[in-house]
C-alpha positions in Angstrom: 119.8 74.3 93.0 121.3 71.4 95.1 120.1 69.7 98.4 121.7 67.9 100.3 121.3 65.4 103.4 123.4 65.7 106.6 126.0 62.8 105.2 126.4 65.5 102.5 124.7 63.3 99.5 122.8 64.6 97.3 118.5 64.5 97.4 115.8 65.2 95.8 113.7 68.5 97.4 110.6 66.4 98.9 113.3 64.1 100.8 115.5 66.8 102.2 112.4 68.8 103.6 111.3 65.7 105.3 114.6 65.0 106.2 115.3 68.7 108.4 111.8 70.2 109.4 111.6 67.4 112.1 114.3 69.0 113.8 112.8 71.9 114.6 110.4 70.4 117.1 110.9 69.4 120.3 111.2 65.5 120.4 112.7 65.5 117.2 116.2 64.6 115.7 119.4 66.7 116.9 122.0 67.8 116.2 125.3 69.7 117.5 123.9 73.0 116.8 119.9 72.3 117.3 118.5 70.6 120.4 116.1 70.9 123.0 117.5 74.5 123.9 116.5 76.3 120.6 113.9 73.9 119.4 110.1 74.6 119.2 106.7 73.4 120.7 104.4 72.2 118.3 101.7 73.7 120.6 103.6 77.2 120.3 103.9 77.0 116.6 100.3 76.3 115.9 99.4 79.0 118.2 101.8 81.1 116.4 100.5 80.0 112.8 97.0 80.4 113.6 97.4 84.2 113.3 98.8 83.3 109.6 94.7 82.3 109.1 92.9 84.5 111.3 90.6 86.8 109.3 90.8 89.8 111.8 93.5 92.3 112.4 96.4 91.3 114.5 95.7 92.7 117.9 97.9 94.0 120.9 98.3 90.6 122.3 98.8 89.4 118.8 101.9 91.6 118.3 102.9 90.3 122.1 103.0 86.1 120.9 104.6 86.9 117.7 107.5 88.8 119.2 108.0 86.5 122.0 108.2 84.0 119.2 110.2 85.6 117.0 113.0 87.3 119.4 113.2 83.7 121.4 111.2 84.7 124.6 108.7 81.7 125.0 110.0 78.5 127.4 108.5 75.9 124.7 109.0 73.4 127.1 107.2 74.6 129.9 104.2 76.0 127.3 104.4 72.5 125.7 103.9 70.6 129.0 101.4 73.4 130.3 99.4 73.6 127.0 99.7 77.6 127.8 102.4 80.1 126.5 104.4 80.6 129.1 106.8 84.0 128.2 110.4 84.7 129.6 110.9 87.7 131.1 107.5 88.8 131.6 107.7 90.0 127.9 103.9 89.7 127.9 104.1 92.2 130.4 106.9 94.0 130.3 107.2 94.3 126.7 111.1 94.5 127.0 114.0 92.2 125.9 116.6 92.1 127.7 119.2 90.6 125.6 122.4 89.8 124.3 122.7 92.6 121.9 121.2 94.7 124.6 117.7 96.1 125.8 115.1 96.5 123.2 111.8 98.5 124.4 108.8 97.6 122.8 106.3 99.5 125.8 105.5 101.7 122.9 106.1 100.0 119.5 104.0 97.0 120.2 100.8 99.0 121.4 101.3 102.2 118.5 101.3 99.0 115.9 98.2 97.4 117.5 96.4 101.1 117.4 97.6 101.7 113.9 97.0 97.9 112.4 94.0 99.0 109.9 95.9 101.5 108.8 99.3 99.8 108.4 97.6 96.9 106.6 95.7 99.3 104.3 99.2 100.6 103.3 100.7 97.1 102.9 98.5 96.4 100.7 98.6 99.4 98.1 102.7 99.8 98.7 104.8 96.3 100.4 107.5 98.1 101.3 105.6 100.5 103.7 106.4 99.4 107.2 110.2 98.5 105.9 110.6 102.3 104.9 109.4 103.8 107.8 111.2 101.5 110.1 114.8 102.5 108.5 113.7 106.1 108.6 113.6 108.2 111.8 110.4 107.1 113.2 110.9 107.3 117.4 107.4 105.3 117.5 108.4 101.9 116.1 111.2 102.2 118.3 112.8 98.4 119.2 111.8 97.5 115.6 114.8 96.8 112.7 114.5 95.3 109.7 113.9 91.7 110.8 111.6 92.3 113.7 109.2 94.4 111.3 109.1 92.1 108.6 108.0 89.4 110.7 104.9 91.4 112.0 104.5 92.2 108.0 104.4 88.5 107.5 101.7 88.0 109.7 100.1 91.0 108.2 99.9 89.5 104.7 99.4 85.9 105.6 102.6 84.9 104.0 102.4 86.7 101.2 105.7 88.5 102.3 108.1 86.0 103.8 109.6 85.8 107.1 113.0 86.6 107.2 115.7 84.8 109.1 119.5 84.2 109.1 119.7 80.8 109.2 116.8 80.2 106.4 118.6 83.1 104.6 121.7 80.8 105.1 119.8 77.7 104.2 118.4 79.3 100.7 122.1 80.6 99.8 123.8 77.2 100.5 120.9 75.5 98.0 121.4 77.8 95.7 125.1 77.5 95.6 124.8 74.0 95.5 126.9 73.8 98.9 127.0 70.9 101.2 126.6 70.7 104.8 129.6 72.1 107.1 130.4 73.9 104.0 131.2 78.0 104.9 128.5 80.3 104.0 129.3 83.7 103.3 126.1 86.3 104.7 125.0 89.4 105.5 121.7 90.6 106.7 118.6 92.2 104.9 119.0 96.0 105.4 116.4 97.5 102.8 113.8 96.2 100.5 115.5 95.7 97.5 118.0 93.1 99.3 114.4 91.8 100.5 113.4 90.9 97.4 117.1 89.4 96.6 116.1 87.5 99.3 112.6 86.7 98.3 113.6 85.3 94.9 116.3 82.7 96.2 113.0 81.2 98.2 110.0 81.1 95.5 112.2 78.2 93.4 112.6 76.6 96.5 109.5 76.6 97.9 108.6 75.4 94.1 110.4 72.7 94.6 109.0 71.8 97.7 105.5 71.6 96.4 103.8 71.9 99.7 100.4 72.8 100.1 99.6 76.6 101.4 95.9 75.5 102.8 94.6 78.8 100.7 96.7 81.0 102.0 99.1 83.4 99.9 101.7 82.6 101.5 104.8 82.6 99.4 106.7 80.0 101.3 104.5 77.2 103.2 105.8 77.1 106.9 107.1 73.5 106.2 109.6 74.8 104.2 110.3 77.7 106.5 111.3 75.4 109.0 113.0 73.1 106.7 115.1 76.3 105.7 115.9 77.6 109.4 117.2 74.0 110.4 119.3 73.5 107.2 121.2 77.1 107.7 122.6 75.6 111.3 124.2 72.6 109.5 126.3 75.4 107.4 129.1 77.5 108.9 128.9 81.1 109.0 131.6 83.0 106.9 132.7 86.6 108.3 129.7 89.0 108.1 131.0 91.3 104.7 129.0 94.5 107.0 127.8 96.3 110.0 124.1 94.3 111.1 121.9 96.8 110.8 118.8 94.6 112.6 119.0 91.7 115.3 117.5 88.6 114.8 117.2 86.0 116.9 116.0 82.6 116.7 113.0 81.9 117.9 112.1 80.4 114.3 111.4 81.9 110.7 
């Protein structure tokens, strides 16, 4: 494993996570391909990361904040100056995204998961790959859901214990592993099952590892520093020619 800064020299693991997470928050350091249009709200990520501790079951209105989050759907600058989440397109209402990839309806994904959550997390529990399998099978009620979208509500679920998936930490995590250098081309294709999950999974416990960042007693897997850290260092790379069909959307509101 390799890291590198953005003058493309080489750095020891501690340095080059406090060298990218800053850029993930609003106020922090740019760059051409992260700025005040797809950064975060430090308000909105504690709000977000607070369900990562919560002891109870994630609720309706849980499922609501984390989607928003996830899928890009919360004006961080607007819920960082109100000190409120404020959502775009009435998601918190609405439950719909309305997209570049298209419509997704969650009217009837969001509440089944909130009425089904004991359950769910039973199963998670006794079998990981539940909610993955039943999303890729022909299951009309998580409809809206693909792989990426219902393995961030898993995260949440297992309070890290299962990480996050995104395409630019995914990105991130390959170019360190290759020992590639920033603006270097990255060739990637999505998560589409549980066993390129775990592919996945592997290429972030050494670098988490390496990282050696606290996980305040949770089980997380990868500490949300590093998350970040990965997220912002997949935009410095550039995105080689997708080697298949996507399968699931993703997109950025962070990993």
């Amino acid at each position: 494993m390799k890291y590198f800064d953005d003058t493309r020299k080489m750095t020891p693991a501690l340095d080059w996570l406090k060298k990218y997470e800053p850029f993930y928050f609003l106020g922090g350091p740019v760059s051409p391909r992260i700025n005040r249009r797809n950064q975060s709200s430090r308000f909105v990520e504690d709000k977000v990361c607070a369900l990562l501790e919560q002891p109870t079951l994630l609720s309706k209105q849980d499922l609501i904040l984390l989607m928003a989050w996830k899928m890009g759907l919360i004006d961080h600058g607007s819920s960082e100056a109100r000190r409120k989440i404020i959502y775009k397109q009435n998601f918190d209402l609405a439950l719909i995204n309305r997209g570049r990839f298209g419509i997704l309806n969650f009217s009837k994904s969001i509440p089944y998961l909130a009425d089904k959550m004991p359950e769910i997390a039973q199963n998670l529990a006794k079998e990981p790959k539940y909610l993955l399998d039943r999303v890729c099978g022909p299951h009309p009620e998580l409809q809206g859901f693909g792989v990426t979208y219902i393995l961030t509500v898993q995260f949440f679920i297992t309070h890290g214990r299962d990480p996050i998936y995104d395409k630019f930490a995914h990105m991130g995590a390959i170019a360190i592993n290759q020992g590639l250098q920033p603006g270097d081309s990255i060739r990637w294709a999505p998560v589409q099952n549980w066993t390129e999950y775990q592919h996945y999974v592997d290429l972030l416990k050494p670098i988490s590892a390496s990282c050696a960042q606290s996980t305040s007693g949770l089980p997380m897997t990868v500490p949300r520093s590093v998350d970040r850290a990965l997220w912002v260092y997949g935009h410095f790379f550039k995105e080689a020619k997708v080697v298949r069909k996507v399968q699931a959307f993703s997109v950025k509101a962070a990993p």
